[in-house]
N, C-alpha and C positions, 0 to 999 in steps of 0.2 A: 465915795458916795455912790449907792446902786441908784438906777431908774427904776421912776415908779413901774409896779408893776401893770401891766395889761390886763383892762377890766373882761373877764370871758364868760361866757353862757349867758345865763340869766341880766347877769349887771351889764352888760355889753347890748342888750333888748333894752334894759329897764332906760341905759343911757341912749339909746334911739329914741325910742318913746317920746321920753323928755324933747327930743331936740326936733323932731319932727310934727311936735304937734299932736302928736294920737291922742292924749288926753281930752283934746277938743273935741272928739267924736262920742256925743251922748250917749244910753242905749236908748232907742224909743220906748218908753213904755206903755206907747197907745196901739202900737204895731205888732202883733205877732206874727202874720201870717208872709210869707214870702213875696216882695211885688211881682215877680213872676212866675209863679206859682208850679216851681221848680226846684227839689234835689237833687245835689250831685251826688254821685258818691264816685271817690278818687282814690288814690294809691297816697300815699301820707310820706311819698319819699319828697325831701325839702327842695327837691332840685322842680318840682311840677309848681306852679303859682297857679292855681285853679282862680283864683279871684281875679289875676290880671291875663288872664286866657278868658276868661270869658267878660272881661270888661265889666264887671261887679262889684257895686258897694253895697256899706251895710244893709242890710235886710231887702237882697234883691233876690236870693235865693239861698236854700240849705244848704251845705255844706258838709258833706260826712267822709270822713279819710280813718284810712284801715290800709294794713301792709295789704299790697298790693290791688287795693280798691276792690276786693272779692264781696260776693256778694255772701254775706255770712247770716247766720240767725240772729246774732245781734244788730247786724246793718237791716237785715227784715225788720225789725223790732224797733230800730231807728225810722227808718223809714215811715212803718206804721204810724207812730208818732208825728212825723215832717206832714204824714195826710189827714190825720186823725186832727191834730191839733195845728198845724202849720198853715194849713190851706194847699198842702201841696197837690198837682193833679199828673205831671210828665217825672219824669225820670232819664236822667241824663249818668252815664256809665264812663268813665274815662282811665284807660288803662296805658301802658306806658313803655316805649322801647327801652330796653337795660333796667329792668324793673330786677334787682337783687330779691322782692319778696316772692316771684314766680321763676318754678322751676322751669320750665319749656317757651311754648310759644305765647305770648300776650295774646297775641288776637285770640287763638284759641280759646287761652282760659276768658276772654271779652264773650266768644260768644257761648259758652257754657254759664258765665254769670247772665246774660240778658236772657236765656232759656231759664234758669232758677227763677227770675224775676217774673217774667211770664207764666210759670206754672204754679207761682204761690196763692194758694185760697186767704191768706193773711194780712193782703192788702187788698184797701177799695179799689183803688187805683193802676191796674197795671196796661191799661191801652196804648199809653204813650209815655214808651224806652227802647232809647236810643242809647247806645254804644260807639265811642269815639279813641282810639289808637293812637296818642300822640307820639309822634315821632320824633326823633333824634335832633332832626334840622327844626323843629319845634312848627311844624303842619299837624292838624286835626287829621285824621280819615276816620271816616265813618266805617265801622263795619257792622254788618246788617247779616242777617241769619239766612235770608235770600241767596244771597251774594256770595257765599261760603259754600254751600249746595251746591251750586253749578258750577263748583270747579271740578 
């Protein structure tokens, strides 16, 4: 007689779900707008937990992941959205050491995307974005467009 097989991908989530209770978490559908009226936008590799990096339950902030967290025309477009209809007002950048979607230096391509951000006419909102480097040992650092200059 074989053993059963091992439930994988999908059915292996679907049986978390179950066992953890996710099902208990309603959507609100009186809330649309973010309680702190913040997107992220992130690199979409599985090893980053954006929601438990930054101490986040539902509807405390957006959320948008793309290889490499770059800041893209369709992340513009999302974004737009996150302000347009979200209530969003800052912008929070979180890029990644051994990021496989970027060829070179992460900080770099960090602060090339927060320059895209700051130069676009497409959003209401671009006062307040920030850019954050997580690192290997799993520390935040900020890098800031200032700060990059004076080297």
């Amino acid at each position: 007689m074989t053993a059963p097989a091992k439930a994988a991908g999908v059915e292996q989530l679907l049986i978390r779900r179950f066992h953890v209770g996710a099902a208990l978490i309603p959507l609100d559908l009186t809330k649309k707008e973010a309680r702190t009226a913040v997107a992220i936008v992130a690199c979409m590799d599985s090893r980053l937990g954006v929601e438990a990096m930054f101490g986040l339950r539902p509807g405390d902030a957006d959320v948008i992941r793309n290889a490499g967290g770059c800041v893209t025309r369709d992340t513009i477009r999302s974004l737009r959205l996150s302000q347009l209809r979200g209530g969003t007002r800052e912008i929070v950048l979180v890029h990644h050491e051994d990021c496989a979607a970027l060829g070179g230096d992460p900080a770099e391509d960090l602060l090339a995307c927060l320059a895209r951000l700051r130069d676009t006419t497409e959003l209401p909102h671009t006062e307040l974005v920030r850019g954050f480097l997580y690192t290997r040992d799993g520390a935040l650092r900020e890098i800031r467009p200032e700060r990059a200059e004076r080297r």
